[in-house]
C-alpha positions in Angstrom: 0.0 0.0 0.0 1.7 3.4 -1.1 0.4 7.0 -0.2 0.8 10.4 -1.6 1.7 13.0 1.0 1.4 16.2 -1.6 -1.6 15.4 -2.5 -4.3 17.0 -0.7 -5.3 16.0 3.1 -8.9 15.4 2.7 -7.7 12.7 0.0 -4.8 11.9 2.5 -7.4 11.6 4.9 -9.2 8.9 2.7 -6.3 7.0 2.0 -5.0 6.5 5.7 -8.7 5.6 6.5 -8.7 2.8 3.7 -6.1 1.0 5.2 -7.4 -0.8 8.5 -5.1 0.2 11.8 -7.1 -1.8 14.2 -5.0 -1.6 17.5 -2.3 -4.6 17.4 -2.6 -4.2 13.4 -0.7 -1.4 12.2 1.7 -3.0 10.3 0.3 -1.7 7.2 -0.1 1.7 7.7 3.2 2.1 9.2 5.0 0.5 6.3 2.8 3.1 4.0 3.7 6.0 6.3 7.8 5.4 6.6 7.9 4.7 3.0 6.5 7.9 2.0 8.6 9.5 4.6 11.6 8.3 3.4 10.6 8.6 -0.2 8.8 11.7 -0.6 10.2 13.9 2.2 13.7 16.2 2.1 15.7 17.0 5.5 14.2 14.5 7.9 16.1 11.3 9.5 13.5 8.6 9.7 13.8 5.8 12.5 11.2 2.9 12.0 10.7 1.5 16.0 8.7 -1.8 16.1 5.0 -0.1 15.0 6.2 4.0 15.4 7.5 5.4 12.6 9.7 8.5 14.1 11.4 11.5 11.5 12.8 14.6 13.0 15.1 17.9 10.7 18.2 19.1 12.5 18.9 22.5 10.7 19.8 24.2 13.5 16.5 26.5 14.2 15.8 28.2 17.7 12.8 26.1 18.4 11.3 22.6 18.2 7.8 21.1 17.3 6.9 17.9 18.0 4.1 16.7 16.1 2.7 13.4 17.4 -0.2 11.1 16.0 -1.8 7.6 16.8 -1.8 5.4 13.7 -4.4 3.1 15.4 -8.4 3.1 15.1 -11.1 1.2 17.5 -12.5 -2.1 16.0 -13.9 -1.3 12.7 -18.0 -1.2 12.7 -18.4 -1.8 8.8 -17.5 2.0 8.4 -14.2 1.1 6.1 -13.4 2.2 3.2 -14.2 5.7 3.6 -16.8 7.7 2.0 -18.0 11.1 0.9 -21.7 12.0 1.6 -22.9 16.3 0.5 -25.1 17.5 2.5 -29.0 19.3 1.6 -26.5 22.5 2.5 -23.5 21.4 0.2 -21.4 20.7 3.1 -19.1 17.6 2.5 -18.0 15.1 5.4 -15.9 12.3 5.7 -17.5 9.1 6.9 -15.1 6.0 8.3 -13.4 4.0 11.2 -10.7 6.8 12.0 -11.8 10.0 10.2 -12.1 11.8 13.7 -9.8 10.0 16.3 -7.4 10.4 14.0 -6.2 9.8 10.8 -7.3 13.3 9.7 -4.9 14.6 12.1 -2.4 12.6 10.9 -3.1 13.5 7.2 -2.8 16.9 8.1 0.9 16.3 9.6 2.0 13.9 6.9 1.0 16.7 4.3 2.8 19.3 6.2 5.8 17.4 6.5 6.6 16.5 3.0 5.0 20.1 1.3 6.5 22.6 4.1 9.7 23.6 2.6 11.5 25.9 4.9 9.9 26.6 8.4 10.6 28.4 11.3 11.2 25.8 13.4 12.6 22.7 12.9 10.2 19.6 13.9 9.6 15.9 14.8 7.2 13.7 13.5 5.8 11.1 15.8 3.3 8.2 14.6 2.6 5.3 16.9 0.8 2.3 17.3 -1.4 1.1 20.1 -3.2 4.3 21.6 -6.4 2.8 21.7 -5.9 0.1 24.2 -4.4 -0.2 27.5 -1.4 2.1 28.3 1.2 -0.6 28.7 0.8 -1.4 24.8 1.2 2.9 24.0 3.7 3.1 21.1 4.2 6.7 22.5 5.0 5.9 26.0 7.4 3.3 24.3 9.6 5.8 22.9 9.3 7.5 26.0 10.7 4.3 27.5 13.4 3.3 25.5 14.0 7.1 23.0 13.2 9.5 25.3 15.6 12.2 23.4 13.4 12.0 19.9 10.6 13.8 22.9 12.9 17.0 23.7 11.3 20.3 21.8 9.7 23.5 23.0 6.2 22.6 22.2 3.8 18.7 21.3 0.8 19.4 19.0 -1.4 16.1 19.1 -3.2 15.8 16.5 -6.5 14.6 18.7 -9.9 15.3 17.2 -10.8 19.0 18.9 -12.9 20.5 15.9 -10.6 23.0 15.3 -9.8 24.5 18.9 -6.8 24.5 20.9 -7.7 21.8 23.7 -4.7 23.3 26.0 -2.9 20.0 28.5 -5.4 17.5 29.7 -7.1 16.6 33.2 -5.6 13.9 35.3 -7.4 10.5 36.0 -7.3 8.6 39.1 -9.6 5.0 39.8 -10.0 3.3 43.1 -11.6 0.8 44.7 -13.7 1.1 48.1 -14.4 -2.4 49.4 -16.8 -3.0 52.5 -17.3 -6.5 54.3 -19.7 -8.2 56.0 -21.2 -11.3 57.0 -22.4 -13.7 54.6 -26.1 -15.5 56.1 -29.2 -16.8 54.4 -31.7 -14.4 53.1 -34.7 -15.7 54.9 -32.6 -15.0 58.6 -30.5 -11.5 57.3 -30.6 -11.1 60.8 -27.9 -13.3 61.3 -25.4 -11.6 58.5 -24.0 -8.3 57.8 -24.6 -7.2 54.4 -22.0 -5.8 52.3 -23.7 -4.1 49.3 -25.6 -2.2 52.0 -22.5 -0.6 53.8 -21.7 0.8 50.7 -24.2 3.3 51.2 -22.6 5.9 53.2 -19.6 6.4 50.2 -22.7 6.3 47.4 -24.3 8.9 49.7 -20.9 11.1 49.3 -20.8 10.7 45.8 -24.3 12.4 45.4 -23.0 15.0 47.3 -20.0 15.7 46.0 -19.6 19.0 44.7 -16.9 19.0 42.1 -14.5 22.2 42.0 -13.9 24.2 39.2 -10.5 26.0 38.3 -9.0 28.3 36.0 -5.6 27.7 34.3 -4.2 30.0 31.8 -7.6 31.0 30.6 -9.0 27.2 30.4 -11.8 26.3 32.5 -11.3 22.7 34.0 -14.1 21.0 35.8 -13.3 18.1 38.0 -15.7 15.0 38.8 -15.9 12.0 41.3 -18.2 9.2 39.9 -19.0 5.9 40.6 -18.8 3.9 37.4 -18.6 0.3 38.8 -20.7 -1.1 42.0 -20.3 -5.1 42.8 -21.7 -7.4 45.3 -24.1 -10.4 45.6 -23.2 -14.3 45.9 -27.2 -15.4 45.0 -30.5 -14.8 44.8 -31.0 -16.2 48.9 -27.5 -14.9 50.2 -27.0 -11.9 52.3 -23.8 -10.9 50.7 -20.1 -11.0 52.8 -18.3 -8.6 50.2 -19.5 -5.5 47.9 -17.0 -3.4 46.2 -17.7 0.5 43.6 -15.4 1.6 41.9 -14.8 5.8 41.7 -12.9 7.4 39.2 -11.8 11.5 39.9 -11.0 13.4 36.9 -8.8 16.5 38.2 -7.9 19.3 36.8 -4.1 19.5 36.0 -2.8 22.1 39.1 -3.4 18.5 41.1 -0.6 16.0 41.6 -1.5 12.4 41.5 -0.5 12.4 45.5 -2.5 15.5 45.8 -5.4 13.8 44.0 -5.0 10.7 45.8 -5.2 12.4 49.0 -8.6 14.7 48.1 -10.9 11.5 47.5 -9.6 10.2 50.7 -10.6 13.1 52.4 -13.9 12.6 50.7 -14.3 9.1 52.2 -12.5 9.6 55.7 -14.3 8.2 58.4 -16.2 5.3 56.6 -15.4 1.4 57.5 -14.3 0.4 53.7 -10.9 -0.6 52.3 -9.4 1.7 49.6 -7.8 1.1 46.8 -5.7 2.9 43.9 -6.5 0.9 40.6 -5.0 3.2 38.1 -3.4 7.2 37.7 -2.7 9.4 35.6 -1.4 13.2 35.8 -3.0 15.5 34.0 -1.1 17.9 31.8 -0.9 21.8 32.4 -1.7 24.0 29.7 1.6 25.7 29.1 0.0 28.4 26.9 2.3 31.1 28.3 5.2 29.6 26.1 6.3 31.1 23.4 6.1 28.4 21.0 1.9 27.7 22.5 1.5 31.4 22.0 2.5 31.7 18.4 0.2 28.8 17.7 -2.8 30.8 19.5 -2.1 33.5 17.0 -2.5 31.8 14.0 -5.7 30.1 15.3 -7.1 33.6 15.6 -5.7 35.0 12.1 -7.1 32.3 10.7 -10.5 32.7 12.6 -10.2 29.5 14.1 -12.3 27.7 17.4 -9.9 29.7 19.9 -8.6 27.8 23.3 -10.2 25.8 25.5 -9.4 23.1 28.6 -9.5 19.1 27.4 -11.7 17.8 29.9 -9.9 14.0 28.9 -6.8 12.5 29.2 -5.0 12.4 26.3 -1.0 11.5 25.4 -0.1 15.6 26.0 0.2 14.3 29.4 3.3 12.5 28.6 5.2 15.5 27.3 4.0 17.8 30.1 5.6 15.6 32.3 8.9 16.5 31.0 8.6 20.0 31.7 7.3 20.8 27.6 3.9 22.5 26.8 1.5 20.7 24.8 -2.3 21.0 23.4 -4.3 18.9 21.2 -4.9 20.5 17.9 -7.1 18.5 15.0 -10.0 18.2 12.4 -13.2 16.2 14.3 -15.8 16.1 17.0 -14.2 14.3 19.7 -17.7 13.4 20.5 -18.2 11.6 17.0 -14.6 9.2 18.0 -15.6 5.5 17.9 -18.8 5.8 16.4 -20.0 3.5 13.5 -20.8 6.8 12.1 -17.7 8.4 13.2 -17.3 11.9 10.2 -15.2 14.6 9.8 -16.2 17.8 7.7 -14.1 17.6 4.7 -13.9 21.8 5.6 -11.8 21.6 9.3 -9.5 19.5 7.9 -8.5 22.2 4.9 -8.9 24.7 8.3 -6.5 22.9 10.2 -3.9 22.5 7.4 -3.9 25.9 6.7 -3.5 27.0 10.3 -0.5 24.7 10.5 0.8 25.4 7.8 0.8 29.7 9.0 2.6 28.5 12.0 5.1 26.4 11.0 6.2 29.2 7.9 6.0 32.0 10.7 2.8 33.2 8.9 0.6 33.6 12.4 
């Protein structure tokens, strides 16, 4: 499979979508996308790394943009090959598995790197396989692992659906357990037990309560929220249960630490008779926006009358590069909303708008 990278994004778009990247089956699309890296770009050293195809320039410029994209869709719901559908208004949209979250993105990068001849900056391309599945298997946090120097620059543009806006960093995500016990005992004599499931009550009654703070951070309004999104417990239809267990996840906005997160939804549940547990973490990634590489990006949003700035309520990859001390935002074509969907779309229009905001910044043009 072979694919054009001057030709124009929306068709670059189309071509990345025909070429199924189900997680753990990206071998195709990467061989397409190093071969036309190699082949049809000038200036970049390309490094093929299992799945992640890397490229970066070395010409010596003052600054450093990273621009990183995940090759890999969600299982494909008969929405391959792509297709075109017009509109009763004339507006044209991309249909497939991957138009949104985010082959568009990375069409728009691809395009960039091979048809931007002299920018201001000089830049790395990152496109990596397993995004979509659990973090152990992320091609990114691989090269974070075992490359970390192809991840030093001044600023990370993801290319994660956000219609058009800057989504600036990413909120943290933190999961635990809270277990209670009791005493198992026949139904029909519940004197003689201690349920479980009911004990969990009092933590369920703080979770209804729970008023979740909202903060400001470089303009971005984050808004955090504690949920219970998992509740288990029962042995039978005639059993008083000896064991119940929910499961709360806290999205935080980004001026939290982990620790710091950790610590707030204990406070929330001090006091109660139930075990707690940390499942999984995640930092959240701050906006950065006062940089001047972020800034520069801003202004070209604007000249080009584009969606403007706003907080990523989800955590996305930015986090990775935040952690290193290097500002990052999510910047690409799509309805985050639509991702996954079997009819996930992208208007044909945000890609061109995307391109052509990219394409101001990276020539100085903003």
């Amino acid at each position: 499979m072979s694919i054009d990278l001057r030709e124009d994004p929306i068709a670059l778009t189309a071509a990345l979508v025909d070429i199924p990247s189900v997680s753990r089956d990206e071998t195709a699309i990467t061989d397409a996308v190093e071969a036309a890296l190699r082949e049809q770009t000038t200036g970049f050293e390309v490094l093929r790394h299992g799945n992640v195809v890397l490229a970066r320039t070395d010409r010596g410029l003052p600054t450093r943009v990273i621009l990183a994209g995940h090759l890999d869709t969600v299982p494909i719901a008969d929405n391959v090959p792509s297709r075109t559908v017009v509109d009763a208004d004339g507006a044209e949209s991309m249909y497939g598995c991957g138009t949104v979250d985010m082959k568009s993105g990375d069409a728009v990068f691809l395009h960039l790197a091979a048809t931007v001849a002299d920018p201001v900056c000089d830049l790395t391309l990152i496109f990596y396989d397993c995004e979509e599945i659990a973090a152990r298997y992320n091609g990114l946090g691989r090269v974070e692992r075992e490359l970390p120097e192809w991840l030093s620059g001044d600023l990370a543009i993801l290319g994660e659906p956000s219609g058009g806006w800057i989504e600036a960093g990413c909120q943290g995500t933190l999961r635990v357990r809270l277990t209670t016990k009791g005493v198992r005992a026949h139904s029909a004599r519940s004197w003689l037990g201690d349920n479980a499931v009911h004990r969990l009550a009092p933590a369920l009654a703080r979770l209804g309560e729970y008023r979740a703070r909202q903060v400001d951070i470089d303009g971005c309004g984050y808004r955090e929220g504690l949920s219970a999104v998992r509740v288990s417990g029962g042995v039978a239809g005639n059993v008083v249960p000896d064991a119940a267990e929910v499961d709360v996840n806290f999205r935080f906005a980004p001026d939290r630490t982990v620790d710091e997160a950790v610590d707030h939804v204990r406070e929330v549940f001090a006091g109660l008779e139930v075990d707690f547990e940390v499942t999984d973490a995640a930092a959240g990634a701050l906006p950065g926006l006062g940089a001047p590489a972020a800034a520069d990006l801003i202004a070209s949003v604007r000249a080009h009358g584009g969606g403007g700035v706003r907080a990523k309520y989800g955590w996305t990859d930015v986090s990775r590069f935040a952690a290193r001390g290097m500002p990052a935002v999510n910047f690409g074509p799509g309805d985050p909303n639509l991702a996954h969907k079997r009819d996930e779309h992208v208007p044909t229009a945000q890609i061109t708008a995307v391109a052509a905001v990219l394409r101001s910044y990276l020539t100085g043009g903003g």
